[in-house]
C-alpha positions as CSV (number, residue, x, y, z in Angstrom):
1,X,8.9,15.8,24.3
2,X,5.9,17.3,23.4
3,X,5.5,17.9,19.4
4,X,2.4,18.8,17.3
5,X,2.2,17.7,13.1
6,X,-0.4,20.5,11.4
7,X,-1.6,19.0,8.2
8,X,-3.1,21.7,6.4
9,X,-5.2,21.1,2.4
10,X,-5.1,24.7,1.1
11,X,-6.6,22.8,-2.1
12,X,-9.0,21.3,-0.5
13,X,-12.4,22.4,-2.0
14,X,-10.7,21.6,-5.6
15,X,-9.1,18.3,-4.5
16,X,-12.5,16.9,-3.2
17,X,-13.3,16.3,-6.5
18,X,-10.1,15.9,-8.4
19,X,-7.8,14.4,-6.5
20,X,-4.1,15.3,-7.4
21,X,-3.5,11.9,-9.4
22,X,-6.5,12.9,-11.9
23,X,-5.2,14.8,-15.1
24,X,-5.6,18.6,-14.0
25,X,-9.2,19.5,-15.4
26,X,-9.9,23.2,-16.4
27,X,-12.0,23.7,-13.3
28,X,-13.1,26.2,-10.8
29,X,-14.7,26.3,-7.8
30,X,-17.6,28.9,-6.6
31,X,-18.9,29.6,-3.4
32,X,-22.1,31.8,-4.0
33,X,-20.8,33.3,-7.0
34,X,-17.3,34.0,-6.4
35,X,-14.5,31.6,-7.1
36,X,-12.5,30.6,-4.3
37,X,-10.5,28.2,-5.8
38,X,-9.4,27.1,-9.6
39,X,-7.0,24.7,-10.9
40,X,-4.0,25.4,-13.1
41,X,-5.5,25.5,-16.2
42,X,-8.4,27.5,-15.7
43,X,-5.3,30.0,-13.4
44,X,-3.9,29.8,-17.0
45,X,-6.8,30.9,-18.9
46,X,-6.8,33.7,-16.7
47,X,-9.6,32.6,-13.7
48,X,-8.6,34.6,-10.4
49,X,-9.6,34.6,-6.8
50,X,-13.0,36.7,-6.4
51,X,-14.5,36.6,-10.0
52,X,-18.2,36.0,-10.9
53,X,-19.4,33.4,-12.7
54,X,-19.9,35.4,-15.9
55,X,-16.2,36.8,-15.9
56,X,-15.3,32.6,-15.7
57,X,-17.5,32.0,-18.2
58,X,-16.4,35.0,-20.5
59,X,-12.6,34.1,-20.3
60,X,-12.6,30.5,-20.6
61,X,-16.3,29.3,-21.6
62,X,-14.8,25.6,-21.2
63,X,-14.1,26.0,-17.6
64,X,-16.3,23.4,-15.3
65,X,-18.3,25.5,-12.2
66,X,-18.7,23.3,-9.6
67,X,-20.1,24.6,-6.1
68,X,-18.5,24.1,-3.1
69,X,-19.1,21.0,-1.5
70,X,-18.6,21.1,2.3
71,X,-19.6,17.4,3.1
72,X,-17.7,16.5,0.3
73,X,-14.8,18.2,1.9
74,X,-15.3,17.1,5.9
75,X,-15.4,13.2,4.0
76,X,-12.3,13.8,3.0
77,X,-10.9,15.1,6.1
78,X,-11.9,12.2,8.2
79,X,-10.2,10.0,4.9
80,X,-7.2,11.6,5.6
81,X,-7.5,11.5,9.7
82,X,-8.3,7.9,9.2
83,X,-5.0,7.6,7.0
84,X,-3.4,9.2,10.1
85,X,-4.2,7.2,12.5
86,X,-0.9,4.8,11.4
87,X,1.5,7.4,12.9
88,X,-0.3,8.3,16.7
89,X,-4.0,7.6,17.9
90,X,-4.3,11.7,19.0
91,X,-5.2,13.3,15.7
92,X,-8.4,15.8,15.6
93,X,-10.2,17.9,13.0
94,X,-9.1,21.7,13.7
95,X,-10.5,24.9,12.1
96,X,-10.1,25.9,8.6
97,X,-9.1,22.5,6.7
98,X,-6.3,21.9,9.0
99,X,-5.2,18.5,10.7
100,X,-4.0,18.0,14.2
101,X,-1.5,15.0,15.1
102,X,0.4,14.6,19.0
103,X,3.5,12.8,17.7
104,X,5.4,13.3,20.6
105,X,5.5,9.5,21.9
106,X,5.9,8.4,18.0
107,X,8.8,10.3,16.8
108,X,11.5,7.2,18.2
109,X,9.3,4.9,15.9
110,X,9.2,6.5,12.6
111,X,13.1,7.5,13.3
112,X,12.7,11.3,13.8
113,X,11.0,14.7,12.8
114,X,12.3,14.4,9.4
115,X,11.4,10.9,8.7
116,X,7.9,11.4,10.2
117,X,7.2,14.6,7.8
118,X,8.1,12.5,4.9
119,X,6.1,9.4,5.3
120,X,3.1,12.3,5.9
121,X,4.2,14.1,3.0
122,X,4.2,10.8,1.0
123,X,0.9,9.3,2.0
124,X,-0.4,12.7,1.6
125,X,0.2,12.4,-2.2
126,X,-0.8,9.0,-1.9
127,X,-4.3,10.0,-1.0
128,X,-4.3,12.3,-3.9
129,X,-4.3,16.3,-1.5
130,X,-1.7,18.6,-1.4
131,X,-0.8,18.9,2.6
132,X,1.5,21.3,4.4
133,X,3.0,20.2,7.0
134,X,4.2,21.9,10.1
135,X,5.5,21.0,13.6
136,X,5.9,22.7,16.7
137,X,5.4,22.2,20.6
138,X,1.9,23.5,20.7
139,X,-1.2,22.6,18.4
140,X,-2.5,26.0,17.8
141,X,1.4,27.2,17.5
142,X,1.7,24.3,14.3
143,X,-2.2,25.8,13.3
144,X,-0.9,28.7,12.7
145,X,2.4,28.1,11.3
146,X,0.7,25.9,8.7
147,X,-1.6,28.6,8.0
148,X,1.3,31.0,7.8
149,X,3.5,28.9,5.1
150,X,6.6,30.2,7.1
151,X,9.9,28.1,8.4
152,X,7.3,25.0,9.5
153,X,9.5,22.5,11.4
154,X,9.8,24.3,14.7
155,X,11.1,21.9,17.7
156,X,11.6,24.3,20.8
157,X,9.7,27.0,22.2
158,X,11.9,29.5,22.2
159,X,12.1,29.3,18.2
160,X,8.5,28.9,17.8
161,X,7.9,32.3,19.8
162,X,10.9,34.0,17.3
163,X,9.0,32.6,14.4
164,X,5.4,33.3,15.4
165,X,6.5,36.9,15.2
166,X,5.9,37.7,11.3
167,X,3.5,35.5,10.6
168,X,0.5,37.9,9.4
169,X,-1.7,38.6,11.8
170,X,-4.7,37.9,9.0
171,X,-3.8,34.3,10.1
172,X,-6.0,34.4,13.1
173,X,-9.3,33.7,12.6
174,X,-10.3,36.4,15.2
175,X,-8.5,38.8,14.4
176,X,-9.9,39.4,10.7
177,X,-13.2,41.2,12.2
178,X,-10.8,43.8,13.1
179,X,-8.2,43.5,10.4
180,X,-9.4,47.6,9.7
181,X,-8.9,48.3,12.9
182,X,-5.7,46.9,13.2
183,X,-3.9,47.8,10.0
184,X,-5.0,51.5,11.0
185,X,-2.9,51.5,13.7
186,X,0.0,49.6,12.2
187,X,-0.4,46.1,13.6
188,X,0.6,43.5,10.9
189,X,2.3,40.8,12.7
190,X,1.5,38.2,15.3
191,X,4.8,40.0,17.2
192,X,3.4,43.2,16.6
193,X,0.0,42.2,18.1
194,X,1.3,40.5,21.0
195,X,2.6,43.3,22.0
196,X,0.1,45.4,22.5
197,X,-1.6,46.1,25.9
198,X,-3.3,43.4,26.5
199,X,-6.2,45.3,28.8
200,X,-6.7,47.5,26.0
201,X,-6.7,44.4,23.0
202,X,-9.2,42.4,25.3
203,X,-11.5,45.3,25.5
204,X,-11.3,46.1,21.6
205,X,-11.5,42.7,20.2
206,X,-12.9,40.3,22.8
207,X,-11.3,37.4,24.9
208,X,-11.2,34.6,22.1
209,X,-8.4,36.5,20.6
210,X,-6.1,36.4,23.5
211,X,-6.7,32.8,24.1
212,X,-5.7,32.2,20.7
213,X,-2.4,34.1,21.1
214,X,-1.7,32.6,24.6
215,X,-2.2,29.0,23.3
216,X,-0.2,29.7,20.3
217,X,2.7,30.7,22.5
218,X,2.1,27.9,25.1
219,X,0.5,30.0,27.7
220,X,-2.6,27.9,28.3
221,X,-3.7,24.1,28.2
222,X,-5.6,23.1,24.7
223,X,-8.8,20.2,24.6
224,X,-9.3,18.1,21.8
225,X,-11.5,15.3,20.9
226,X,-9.3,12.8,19.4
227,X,-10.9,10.8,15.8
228,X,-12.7,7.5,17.2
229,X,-12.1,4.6,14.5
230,X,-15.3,2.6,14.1
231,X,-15.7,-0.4,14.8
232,X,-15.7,-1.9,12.0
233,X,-13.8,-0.8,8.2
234,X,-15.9,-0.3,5.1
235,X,-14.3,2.9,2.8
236,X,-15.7,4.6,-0.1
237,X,-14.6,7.0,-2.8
238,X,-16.5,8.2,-5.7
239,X,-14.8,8.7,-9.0
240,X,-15.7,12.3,-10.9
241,X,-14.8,10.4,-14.3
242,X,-15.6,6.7,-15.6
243,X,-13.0,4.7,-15.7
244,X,-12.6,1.6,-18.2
245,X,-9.5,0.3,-17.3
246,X,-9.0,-1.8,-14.5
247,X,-5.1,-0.6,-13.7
248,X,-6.0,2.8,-13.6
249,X,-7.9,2.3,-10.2
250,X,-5.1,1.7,-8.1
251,X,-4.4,5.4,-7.4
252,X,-8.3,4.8,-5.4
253,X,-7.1,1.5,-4.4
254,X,-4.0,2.9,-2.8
255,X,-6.0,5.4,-1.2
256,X,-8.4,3.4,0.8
257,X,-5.6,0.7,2.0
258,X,-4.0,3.9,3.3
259,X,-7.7,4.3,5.6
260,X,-7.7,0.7,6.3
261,X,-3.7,0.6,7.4
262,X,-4.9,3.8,9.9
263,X,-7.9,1.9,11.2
264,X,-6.0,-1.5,11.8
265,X,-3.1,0.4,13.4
266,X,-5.9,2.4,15.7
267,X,-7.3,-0.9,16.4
268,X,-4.2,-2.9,16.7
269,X,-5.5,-4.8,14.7
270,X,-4.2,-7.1,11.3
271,X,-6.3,-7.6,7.8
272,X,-6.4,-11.4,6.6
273,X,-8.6,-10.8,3.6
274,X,-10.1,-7.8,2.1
275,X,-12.7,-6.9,-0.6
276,X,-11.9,-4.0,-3.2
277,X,-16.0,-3.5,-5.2
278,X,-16.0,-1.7,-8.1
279,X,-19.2,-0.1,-8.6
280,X,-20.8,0.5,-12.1
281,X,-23.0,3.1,-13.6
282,X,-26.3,3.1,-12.6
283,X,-30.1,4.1,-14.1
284,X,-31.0,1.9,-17.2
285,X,-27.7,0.4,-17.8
286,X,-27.2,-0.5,-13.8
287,X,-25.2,-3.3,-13.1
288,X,-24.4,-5.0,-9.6
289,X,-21.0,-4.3,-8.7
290,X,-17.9,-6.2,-9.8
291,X,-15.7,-7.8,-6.8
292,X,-12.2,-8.9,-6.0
293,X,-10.8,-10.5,-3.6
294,X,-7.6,-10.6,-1.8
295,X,-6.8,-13.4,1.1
296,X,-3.8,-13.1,2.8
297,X,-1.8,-16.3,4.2
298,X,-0.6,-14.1,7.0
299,X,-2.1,-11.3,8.3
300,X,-0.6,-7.5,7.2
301,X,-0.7,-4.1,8.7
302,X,1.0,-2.7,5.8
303,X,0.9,-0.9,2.5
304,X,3.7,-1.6,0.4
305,X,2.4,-5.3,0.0
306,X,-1.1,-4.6,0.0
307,X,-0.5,-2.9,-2.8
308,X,1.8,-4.4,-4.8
309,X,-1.0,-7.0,-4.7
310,X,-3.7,-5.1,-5.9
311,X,-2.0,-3.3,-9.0
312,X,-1.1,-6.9,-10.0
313,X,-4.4,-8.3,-9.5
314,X,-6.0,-5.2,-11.0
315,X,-3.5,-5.7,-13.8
316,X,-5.2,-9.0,-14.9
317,X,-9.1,-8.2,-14.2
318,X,-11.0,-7.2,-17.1
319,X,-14.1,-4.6,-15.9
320,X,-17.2,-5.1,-18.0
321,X,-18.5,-2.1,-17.6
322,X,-16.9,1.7,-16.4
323,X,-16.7,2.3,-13.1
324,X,-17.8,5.4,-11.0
325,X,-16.9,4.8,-7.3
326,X,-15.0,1.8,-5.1
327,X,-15.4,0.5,-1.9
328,X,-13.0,-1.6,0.2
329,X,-13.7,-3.5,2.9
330,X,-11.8,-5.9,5.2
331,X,-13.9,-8.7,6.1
332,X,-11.1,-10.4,8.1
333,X,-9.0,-9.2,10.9
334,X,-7.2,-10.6,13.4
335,X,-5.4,-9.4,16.4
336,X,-1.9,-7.5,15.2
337,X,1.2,-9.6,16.3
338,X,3.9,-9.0,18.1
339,X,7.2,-8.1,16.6
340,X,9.8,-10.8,16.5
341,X,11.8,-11.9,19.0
342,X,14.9,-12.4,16.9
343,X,17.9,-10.4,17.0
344,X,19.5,-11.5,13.9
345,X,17.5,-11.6,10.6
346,X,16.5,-15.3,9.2
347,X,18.7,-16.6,6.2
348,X,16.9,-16.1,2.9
349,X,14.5,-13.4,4.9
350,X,11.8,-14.5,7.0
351,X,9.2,-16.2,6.5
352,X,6.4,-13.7,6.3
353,X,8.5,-12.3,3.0
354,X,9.0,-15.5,1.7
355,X,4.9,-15.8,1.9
356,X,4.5,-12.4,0.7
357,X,6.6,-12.9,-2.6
358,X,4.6,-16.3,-3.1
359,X,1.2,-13.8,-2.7
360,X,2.6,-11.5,-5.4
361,X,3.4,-14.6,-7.5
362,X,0.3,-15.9,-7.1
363,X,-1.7,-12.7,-8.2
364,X,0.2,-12.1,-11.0
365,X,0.6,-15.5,-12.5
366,X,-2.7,-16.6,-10.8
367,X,-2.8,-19.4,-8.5
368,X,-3.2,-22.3,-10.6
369,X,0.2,-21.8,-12.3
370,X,2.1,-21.3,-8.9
371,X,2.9,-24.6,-7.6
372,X,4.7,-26.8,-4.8
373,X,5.9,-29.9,-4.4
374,X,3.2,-32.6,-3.5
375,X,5.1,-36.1,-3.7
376,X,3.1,-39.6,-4.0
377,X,4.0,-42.9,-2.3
378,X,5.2,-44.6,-5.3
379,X,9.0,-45.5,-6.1
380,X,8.8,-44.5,-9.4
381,X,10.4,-41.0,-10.1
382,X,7.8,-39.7,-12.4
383,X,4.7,-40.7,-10.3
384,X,6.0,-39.6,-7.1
385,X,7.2,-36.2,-8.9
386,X,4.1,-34.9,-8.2
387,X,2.6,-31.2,-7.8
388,X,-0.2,-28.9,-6.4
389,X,-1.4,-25.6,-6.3
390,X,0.2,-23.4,-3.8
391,X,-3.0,-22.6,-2.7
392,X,-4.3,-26.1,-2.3
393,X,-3.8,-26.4,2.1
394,X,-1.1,-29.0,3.5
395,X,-2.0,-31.4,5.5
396,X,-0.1,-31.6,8.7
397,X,2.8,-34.7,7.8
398,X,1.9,-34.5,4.2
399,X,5.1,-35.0,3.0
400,X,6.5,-37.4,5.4
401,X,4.1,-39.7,5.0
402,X,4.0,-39.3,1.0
403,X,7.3,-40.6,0.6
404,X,8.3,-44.2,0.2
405,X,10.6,-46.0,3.2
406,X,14.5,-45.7,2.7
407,X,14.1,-43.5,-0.1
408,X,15.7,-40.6,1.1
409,X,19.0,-42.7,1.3
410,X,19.7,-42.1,-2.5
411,X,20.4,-38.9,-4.0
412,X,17.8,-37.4,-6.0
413,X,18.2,-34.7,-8.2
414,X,15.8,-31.3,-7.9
415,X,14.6,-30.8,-11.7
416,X,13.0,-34.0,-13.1
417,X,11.8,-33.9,-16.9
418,X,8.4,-34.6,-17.5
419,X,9.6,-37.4,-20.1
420,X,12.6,-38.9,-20.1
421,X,15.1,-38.4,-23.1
422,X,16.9,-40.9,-25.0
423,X,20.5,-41.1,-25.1
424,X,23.1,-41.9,-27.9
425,X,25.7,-44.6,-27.9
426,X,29.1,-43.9,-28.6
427,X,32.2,-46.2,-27.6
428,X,29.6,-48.0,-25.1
429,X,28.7,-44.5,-23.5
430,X,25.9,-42.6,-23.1
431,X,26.3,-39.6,-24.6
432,X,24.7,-35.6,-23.8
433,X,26.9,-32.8,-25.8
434,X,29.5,-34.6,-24.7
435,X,30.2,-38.1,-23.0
436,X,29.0,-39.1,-19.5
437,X,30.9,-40.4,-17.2
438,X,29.0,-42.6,-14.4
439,X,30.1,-41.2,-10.8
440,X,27.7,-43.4,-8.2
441,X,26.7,-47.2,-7.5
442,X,23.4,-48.2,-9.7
443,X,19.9,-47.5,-7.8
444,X,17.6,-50.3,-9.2
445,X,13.5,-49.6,-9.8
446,X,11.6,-52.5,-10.2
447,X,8.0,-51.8,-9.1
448,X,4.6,-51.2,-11.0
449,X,3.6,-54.4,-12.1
450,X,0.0,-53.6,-11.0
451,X,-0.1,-50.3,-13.8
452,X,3.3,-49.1,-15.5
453,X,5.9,-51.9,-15.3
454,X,9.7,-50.3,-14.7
455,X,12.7,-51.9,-14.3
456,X,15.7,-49.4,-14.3
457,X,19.1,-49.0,-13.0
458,X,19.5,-45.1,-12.2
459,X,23.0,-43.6,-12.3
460,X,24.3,-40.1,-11.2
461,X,26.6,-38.8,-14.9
462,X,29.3,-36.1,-15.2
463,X,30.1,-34.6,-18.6
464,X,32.9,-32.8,-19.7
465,X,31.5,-29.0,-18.2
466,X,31.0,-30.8,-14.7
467,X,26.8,-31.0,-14.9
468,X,26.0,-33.7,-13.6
469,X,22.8,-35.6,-14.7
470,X,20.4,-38.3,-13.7
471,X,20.0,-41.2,-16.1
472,X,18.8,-44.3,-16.0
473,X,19.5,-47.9,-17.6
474,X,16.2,-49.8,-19.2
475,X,16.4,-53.3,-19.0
476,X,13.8,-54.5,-22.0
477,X,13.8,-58.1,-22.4
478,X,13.6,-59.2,-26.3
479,X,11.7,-62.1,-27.9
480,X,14.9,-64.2,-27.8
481,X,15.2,-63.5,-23.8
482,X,18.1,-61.4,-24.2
483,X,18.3,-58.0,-22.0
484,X,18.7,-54.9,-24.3
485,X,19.6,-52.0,-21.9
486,X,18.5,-48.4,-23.5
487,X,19.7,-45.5,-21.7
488,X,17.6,-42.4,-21.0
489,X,18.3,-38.5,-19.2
490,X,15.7,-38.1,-16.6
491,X,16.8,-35.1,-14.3
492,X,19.7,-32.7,-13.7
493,X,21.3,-31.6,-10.5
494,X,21.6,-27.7,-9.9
């Protein structure tokens, strides 16, 4: 099935500098002297299509004039083709701010037309432009449909040709030389125009405008030169205002992981680490560029986790000085994986999303106070209770080889407290809220002699609400060589 996606910014020359997520600024934007486009609040005060410089000025003197920026505007473009690149590797530049996508081998992936549109739609506001989106069998055919801002989603020919019919025929880009011409003798519609002589059209207006029309309708084959990702992935946005708080980049965090997730998925490629550098004001107060860093324990190709990283890591950095502009960089890829084999889905999830919630953990508690099990060789409970940082690497048998010989014969319980608690006494019981009643044979500890001496008899208790609970028996010998157990709560079963 052969299906086009037209992406077309009609905000583009505005949104190059204020992207949609920025506050809307009282801004317009001239080209020679004449405004060509203006946000809502200068639209407000009254700023229209076509007015000088000194009406702006007279109506709103707090409007920003900004010229038009055309390189601003093509980096932008290749931002968003980049972005793209996640959904099919045949997307082009086209005339007149518009984006070109062949989605016909894609649309079983992303589930469908529908579903397809949205995830554009939705990266589309992501990366901070207003896009719309149309589809249709042939790429001039979504051109012009986009450009037209009629019924967009066209799937068969024959409904593109009925719907190609009133789109105005000042749509065409050559047909606006002769737009006079044309209005004079009542020709106001692409239908309208297509039916004219053809002999007689070619003659009046040149060729170009009946290829246009012919590979609108499908009547001729189209060339494109497809975006190329390079080889390597370094992304850069400037920021019009400074910022001073650190959460309130993730909107141009966001942004460039949407680049990067094009580039891997062009490349086939996955991101292991990646560097996000906030740069700071230059001139006399210059400053070299704060850094962070995000390592991956698996390799990703996706957003959602990317960024739920970086607003949590962004949530905790502290900038030291405003920032104007970031740049994000992945400095470790690896080839992208195959999907798993599996039909069923793992208990619990898989693994890859129990390491992703351990990544989010991590940057949002910091990896010092995210922690796993890292047992010693000793026999006592509290020594071998031992833990690391989850980002400290384990070594291959670890864990085996930490534990003592016939120790996993007894039942331990999961939570151990850091110090044991005394228990009361009452009718020859130990006692916790209520009295414990012993349910298992005595485990005896009787090592450390070189260090901490123990000598213990470990029980497994019940109490009255059915928790059961680890505690021990110390055997102290007093000065008249008499034993004197005390009795002590050392760990609970979940």
């Amino acid at each position: 099935m052969r299906l086009w996606v037209a992406v077309y910014l009609p905000h583009l020359a505005l949104e190059a500098y204020f992207p949609r997520h920025l506050p809307d600024p009282c801004c317009a934007i001239v080209e020679g002297q004449h405004v060509m486009a203006m946000s809502d609040s200068a639209r407000r005060e009254g700023v229209r299509h076509g007015m000088g410089r000194g009406g702006v000025l007279m109506l709103a003197p707090h409007t920003v004039i900004l010229e038009r920026d055309i390189v601003r505007e093509e980096d932008c473009l290749d931002a968003i083709a980049m972005a793209l690149l996640q959904y099919t590797p045949e997307v082009t530049h086209f005339e007149e701010s518009v984006l070109l996508m062949n989605v016909g081998a894609s649309l079983t992936l992303f589930g469908g037309v529908r579903r397809l549109c949205s995830r554009i739609s939705a990266d589309m506001r992501a990366l901070g432009f207003t896009g719309r989106i149309s589809c249709a069998p042939t790429a001039r055919g979504a051109w012009v449909l986009a450009r037209g801002a009629g019924r967009p989603r066209t799937l068969k020919m024959l409904t593109l040709q009925r719907r190609l019919g009133p789109v105005p025929v000042s749509v065409l880009p050559p047909a606006r030389r002769f737009s006079v011409w044309l209005d004079g003798i009542g020709c106001t519609t692409v239908g309208e125009l297509r039916r004219l002589p053809r002999p007689g059209l070619q003659r009046r207006c040149g060729r170009e405008l009946l290829e246009v029309l012919d590979a609108a309708y499908g009547l001729s084959t189209e060339l494109h030169n497809w975006i190329e990702p390079p080889e390597v992935f370094r992304a850069r946005i400037e920021i019009f205002d400074r910022v001073e708080k650190a959460d309130e980049l993730l909107a141009g965090g966001h942004r460039l992981i949407l680049q990067m997730l094009g580039w891997l998925t062009a490349r086939q490629l996955a991101v292991r680490r990646i560097v996000l550098e906030m740069i700071h004001e230059r001139g006399r107060v210059a400053r070299p560029p704060s850094t962070l860093e995000i390592t991956l324990a698996d390799p990703v190709w996706r957003d959602d986790h990317l960024v739920r990283l970086l607003k949590e890591r962004l949530g905790r950095q502290v900038l030291e000085a405003p920032v104007i502009g970031l740049v994000l960089e992945a400095t470790d890829v690896v080839p992208m994986a195959p999907p798993s084999e599996s039909l069923f889905p793992d208990p619990g999830g898989s693994e890859e999303d129990q390491q992703q919630l351990l990544e989010v953990l991590m940057a949002r508690l910091g990896a010092e106070n995210v922690l796993r099990p890292d047992p010693k060789a000793d026999y006592r409970p509290e020594f071998a209770n031992a833990w690391a940082s989850i980002s400290t690497p384990v070594r291959p048998g670890q864990l085996e080889a930490a534990l003592p010989p016939n120790v996993d014969q007894f039942i331990r319980p999961t939570w151990i407290l850091a110090k044991p608690i005394p228990l009361l006494m009452r009718d020859d019981r130990p006692y916790y809220s209520s009295p414990l009643k012993i349910v298992s044979k005595p485990e005896r500890i009787e090592a450390g002699w070189w260090s901490t001496a123990q000598s213990r008899d470990y029980f497994i208790a019940e109490a009255d609400d059915k928790v059961f609970y680890w505690i021990y028996r110390e055997r102290v010998a007093t000065e008249d060589g008499t034993v004197e157990p005390r009795w002590f709560l050392h760990g609970m079963f979940g």
